[in-house]
VEXSE-290246 format. One record per residue: residue number from 0; chain; y, x, z of N, C-alpha, C in turn. Coordinates in steps of 0.2 Angstrom, whole numbers, plus 2048, in hexadecimal, padded with zeros to 3 digits. Layout:
N
DRENMI  nr kette  ny  nx  nz cay cax caz  cy  cx  cz
DRENMI NUM     A   Y   X   Z   Y   X   Z   Y   X   Z
...
//
This chain:
151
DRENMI  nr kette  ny  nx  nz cay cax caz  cy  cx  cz
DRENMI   0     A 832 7D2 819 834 7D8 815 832 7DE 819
DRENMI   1     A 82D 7E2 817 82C 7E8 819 82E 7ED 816
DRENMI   2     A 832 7F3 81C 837 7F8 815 836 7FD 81D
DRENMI   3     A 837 804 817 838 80A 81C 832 80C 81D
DRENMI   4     A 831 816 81B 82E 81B 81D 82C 81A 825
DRENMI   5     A 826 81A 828 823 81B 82F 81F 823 82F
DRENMI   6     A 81F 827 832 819 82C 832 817 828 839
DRENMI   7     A 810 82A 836 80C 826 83C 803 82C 83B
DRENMI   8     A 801 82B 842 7FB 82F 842 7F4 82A 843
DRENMI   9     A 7F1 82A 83F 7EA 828 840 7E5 82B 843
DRENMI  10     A 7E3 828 848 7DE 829 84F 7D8 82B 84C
DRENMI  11     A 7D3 82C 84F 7CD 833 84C 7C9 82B 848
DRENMI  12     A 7C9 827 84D 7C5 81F 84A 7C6 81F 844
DRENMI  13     A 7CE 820 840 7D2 81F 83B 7D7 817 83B
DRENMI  14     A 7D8 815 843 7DA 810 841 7E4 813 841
DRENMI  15     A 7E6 80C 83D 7EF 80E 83C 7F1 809 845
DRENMI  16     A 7F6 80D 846 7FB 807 849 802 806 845
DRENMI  17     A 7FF 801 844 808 7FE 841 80C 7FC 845
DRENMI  18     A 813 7FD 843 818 801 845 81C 7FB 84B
DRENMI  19     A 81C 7F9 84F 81E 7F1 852 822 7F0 84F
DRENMI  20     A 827 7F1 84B 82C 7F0 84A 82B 7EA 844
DRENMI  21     A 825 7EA 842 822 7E8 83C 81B 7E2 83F
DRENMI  22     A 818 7E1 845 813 7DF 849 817 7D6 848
DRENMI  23     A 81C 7D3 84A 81D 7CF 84C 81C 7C9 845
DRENMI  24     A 81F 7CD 840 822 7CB 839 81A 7C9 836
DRENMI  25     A 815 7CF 839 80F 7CF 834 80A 7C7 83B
DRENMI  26     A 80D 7C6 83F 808 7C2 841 80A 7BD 83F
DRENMI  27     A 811 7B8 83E 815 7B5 83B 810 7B4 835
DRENMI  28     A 811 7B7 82F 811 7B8 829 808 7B6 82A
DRENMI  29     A 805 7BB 82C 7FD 7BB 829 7F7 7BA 830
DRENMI  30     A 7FC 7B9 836 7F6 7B8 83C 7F2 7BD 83C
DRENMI  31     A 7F6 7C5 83B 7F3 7CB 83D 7EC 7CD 836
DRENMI  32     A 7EB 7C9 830 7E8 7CA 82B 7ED 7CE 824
DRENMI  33     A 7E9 7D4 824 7EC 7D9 81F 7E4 7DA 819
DRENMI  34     A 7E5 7DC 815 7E3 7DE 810 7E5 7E5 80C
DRENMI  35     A 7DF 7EC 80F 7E0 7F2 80C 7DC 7F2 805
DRENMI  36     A 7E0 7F5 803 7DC 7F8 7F9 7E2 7FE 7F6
DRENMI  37     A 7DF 7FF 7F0 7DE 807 7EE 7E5 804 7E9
DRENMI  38     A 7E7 809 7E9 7EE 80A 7E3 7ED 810 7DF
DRENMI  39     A 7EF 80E 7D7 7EF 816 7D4 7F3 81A 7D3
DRENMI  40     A 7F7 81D 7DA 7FC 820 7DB 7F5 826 7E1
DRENMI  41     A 7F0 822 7E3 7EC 826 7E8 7EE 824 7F0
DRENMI  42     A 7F1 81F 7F0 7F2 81C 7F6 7F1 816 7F8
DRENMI  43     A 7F2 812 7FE 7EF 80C 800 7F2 808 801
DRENMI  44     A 7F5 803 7FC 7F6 7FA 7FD 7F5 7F6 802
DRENMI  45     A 7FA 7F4 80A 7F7 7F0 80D 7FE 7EB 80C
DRENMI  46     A 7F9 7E2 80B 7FC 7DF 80C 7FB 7D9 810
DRENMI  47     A 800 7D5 812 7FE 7D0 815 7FA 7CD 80F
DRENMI  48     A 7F3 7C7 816 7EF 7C6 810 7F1 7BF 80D
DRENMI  49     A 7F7 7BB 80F 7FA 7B5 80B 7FA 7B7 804
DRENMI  50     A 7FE 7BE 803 802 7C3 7FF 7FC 7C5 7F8
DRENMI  51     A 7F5 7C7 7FD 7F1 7CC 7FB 7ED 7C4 7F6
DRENMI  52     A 7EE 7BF 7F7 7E7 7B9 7F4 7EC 7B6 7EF
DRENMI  53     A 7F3 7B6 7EE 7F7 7B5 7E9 7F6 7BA 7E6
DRENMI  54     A 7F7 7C1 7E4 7F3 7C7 7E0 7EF 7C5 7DE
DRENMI  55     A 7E9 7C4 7E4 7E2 7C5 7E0 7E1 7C1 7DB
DRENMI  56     A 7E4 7BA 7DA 7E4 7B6 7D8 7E6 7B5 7CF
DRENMI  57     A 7EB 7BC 7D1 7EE 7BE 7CB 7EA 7C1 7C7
DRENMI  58     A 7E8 7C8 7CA 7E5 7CB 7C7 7DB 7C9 7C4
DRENMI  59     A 7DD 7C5 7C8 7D4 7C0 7C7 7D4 7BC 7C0
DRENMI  60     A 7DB 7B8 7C0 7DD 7B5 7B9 7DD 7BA 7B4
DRENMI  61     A 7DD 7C2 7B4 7DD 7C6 7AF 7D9 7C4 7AA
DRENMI  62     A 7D9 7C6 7A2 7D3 7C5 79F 7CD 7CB 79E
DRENMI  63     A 7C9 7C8 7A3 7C3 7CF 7A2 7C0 7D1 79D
DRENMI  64     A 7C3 7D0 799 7C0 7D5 796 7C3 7D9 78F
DRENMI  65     A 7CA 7DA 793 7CF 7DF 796 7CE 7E5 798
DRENMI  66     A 7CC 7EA 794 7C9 7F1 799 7CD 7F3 7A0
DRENMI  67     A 7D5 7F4 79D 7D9 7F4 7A1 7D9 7F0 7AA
DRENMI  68     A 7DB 7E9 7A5 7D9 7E4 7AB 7D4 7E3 7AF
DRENMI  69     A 7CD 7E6 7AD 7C7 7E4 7B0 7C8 7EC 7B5
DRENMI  70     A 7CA 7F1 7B1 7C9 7F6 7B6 7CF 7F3 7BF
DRENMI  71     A 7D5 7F2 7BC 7D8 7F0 7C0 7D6 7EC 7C4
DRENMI  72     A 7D1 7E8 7C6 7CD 7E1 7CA 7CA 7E5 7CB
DRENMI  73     A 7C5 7E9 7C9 7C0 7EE 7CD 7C3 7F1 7D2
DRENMI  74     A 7C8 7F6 7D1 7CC 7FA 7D6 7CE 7F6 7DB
DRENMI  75     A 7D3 7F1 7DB 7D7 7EF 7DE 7D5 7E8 7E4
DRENMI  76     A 7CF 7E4 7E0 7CD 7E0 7E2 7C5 7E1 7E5
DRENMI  77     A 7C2 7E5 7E0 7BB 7EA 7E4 7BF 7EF 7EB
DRENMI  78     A 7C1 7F0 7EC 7C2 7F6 7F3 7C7 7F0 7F7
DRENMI  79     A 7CB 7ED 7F6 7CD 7E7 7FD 7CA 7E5 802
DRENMI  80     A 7CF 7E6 806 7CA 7E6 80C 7CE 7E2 811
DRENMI  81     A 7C9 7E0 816 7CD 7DA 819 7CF 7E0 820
DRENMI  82     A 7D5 7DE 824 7D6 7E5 82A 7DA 7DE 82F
DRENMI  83     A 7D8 7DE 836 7DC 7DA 83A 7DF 7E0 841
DRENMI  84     A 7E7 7DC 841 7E9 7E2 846 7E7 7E0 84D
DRENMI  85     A 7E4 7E4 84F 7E0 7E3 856 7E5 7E1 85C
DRENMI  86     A 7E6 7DF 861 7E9 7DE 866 7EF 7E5 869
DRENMI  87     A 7ED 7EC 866 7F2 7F1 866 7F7 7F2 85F
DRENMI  88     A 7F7 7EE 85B 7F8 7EE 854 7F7 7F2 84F
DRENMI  89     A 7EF 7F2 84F 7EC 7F7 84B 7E8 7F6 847
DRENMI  90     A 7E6 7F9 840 7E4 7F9 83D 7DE 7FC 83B
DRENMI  91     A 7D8 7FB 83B 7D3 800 839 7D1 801 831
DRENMI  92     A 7D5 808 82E 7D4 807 826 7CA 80A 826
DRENMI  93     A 7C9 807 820 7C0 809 821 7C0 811 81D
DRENMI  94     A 7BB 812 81F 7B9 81A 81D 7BC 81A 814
DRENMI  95     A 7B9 816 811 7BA 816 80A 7C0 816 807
DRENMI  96     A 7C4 813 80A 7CC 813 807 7D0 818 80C
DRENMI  97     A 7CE 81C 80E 7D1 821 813 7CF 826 80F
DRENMI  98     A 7CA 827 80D 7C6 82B 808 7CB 82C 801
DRENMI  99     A 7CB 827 801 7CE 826 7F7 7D5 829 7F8
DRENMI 100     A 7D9 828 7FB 7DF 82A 800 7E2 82F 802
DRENMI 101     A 7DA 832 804 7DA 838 807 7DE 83A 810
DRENMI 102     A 7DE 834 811 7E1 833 817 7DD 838 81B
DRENMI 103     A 7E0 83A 820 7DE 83D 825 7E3 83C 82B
DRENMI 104     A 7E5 840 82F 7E8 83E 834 7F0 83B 832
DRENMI 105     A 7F6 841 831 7FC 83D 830 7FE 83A 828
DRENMI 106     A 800 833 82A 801 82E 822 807 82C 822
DRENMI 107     A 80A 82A 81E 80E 827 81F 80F 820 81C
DRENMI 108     A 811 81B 822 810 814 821 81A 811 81A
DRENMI 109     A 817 810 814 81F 80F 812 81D 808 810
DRENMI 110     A 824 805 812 827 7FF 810 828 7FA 80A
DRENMI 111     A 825 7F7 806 826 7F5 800 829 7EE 7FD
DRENMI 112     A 82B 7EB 802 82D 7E5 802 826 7E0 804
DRENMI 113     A 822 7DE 801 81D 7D9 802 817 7DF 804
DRENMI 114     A 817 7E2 804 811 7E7 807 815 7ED 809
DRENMI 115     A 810 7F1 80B 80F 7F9 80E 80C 7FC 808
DRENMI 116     A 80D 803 809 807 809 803 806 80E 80A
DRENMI 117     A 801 811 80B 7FE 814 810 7FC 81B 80B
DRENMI 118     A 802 821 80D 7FE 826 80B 7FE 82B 80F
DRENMI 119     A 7F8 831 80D 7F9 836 80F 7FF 83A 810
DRENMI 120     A 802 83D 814 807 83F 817 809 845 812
DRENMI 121     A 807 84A 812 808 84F 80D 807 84C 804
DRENMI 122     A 805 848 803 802 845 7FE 80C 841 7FA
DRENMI 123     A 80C 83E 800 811 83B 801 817 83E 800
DRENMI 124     A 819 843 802 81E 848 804 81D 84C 7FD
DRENMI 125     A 817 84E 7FB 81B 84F 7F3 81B 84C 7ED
DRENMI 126     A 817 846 7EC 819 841 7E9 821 841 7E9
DRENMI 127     A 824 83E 7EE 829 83C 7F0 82F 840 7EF
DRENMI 128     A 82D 847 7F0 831 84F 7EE 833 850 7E5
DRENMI 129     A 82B 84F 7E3 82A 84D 7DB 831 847 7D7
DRENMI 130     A 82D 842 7DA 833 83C 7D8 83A 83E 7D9
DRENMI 131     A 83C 841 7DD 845 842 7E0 847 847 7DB
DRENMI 132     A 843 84D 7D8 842 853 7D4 845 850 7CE
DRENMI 133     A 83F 84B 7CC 841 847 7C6 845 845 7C3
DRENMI 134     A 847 83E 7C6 84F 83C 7CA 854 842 7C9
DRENMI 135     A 854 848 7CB 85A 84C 7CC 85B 84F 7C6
DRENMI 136     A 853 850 7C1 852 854 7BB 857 850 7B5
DRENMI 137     A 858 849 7B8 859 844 7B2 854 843 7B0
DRENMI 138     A 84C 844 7AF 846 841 7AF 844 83A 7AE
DRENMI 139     A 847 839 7B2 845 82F 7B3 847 82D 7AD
DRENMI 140     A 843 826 7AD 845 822 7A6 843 81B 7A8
DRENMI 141     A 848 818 7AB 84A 810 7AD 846 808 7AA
DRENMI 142     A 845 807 7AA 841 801 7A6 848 7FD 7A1
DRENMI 143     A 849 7F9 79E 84F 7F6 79A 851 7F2 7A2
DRENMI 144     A 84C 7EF 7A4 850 7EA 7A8 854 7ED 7B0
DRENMI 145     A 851 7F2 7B0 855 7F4 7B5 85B 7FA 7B2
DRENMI 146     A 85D 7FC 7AD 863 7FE 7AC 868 7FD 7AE
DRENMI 147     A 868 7F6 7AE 870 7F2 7B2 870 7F2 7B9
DRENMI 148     A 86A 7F4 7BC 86B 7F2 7C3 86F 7F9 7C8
DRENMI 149     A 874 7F5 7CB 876 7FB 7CD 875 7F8 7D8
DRENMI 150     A 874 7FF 7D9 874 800 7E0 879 801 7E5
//
């Protein structure tokens, strides 16, 4: 289970270090094998890739010819990328998903349960601002199935 906000800076290369705290669990889990791709919030999806071949498999069973669906195989399974953490526990994101991203030096690594989202750090900061705004407006609108659930 991968949880919690990291600020973390990306070297001029562009690779991430992941956080140690997180290093043990992912060699465990995936033998240092991750998979990066694009999300339509504008940020980057990394999963272990045990995690990432159960998805793909999901969304490959999509029916293509599904506008929706097909587009979502394109994005998601077009731009994945395979990333192995190097002996310092690092990550090299490729130019192109760094791009899409808009990454540049500070990001922030957040915790999502079975994956990470890698965003830009300002990107991130008011998304995040935005959403809490919302929330406080009384804004939000809950799904059915989460109503009942209390925290």
């Amino acid at each position: 289970m991968f949880r919690g906000a990291n600020k973390i800076v990306l070297d001029a290369k562009g690779r991430l270090a992941i956080p140690a705290r997180y290093r043990e669990r992912l060699a465990e889990r995936c033998g240092n094998q991750l998979i990066c791709t694009v999300d339509q919030d504008y940020c980057l999806l990394l999963y272990p890739l045990p995690d990432w071949e159960e998805i793909e498999r999901k969304l490959m069973r999509l029916p293509s010819f599904h506008r929706d669906a097909r587009r979502l195989q394109r994005l998601m399974v077009g731009y994945a990328s395979e990333l192995e953490l190097d002996a310092n526990g690092r990550v090299l994101i490729p130019r192109e998903l760094r791009e899409f991203a808009a990454l540049d030096r500070q990001v922030m690594l957040i915790g999502q349960g079975n994956k990470f989202e890698l965003w830009d750090e300002a990107r991130w900061n008011e998304r995040r601002d935005a959403w809490l705004q919302k929330d406080a407006d009384g804004g939000m609108v809950l799904p059915a199935e989460l109503e009942s659930l209390s925290l």
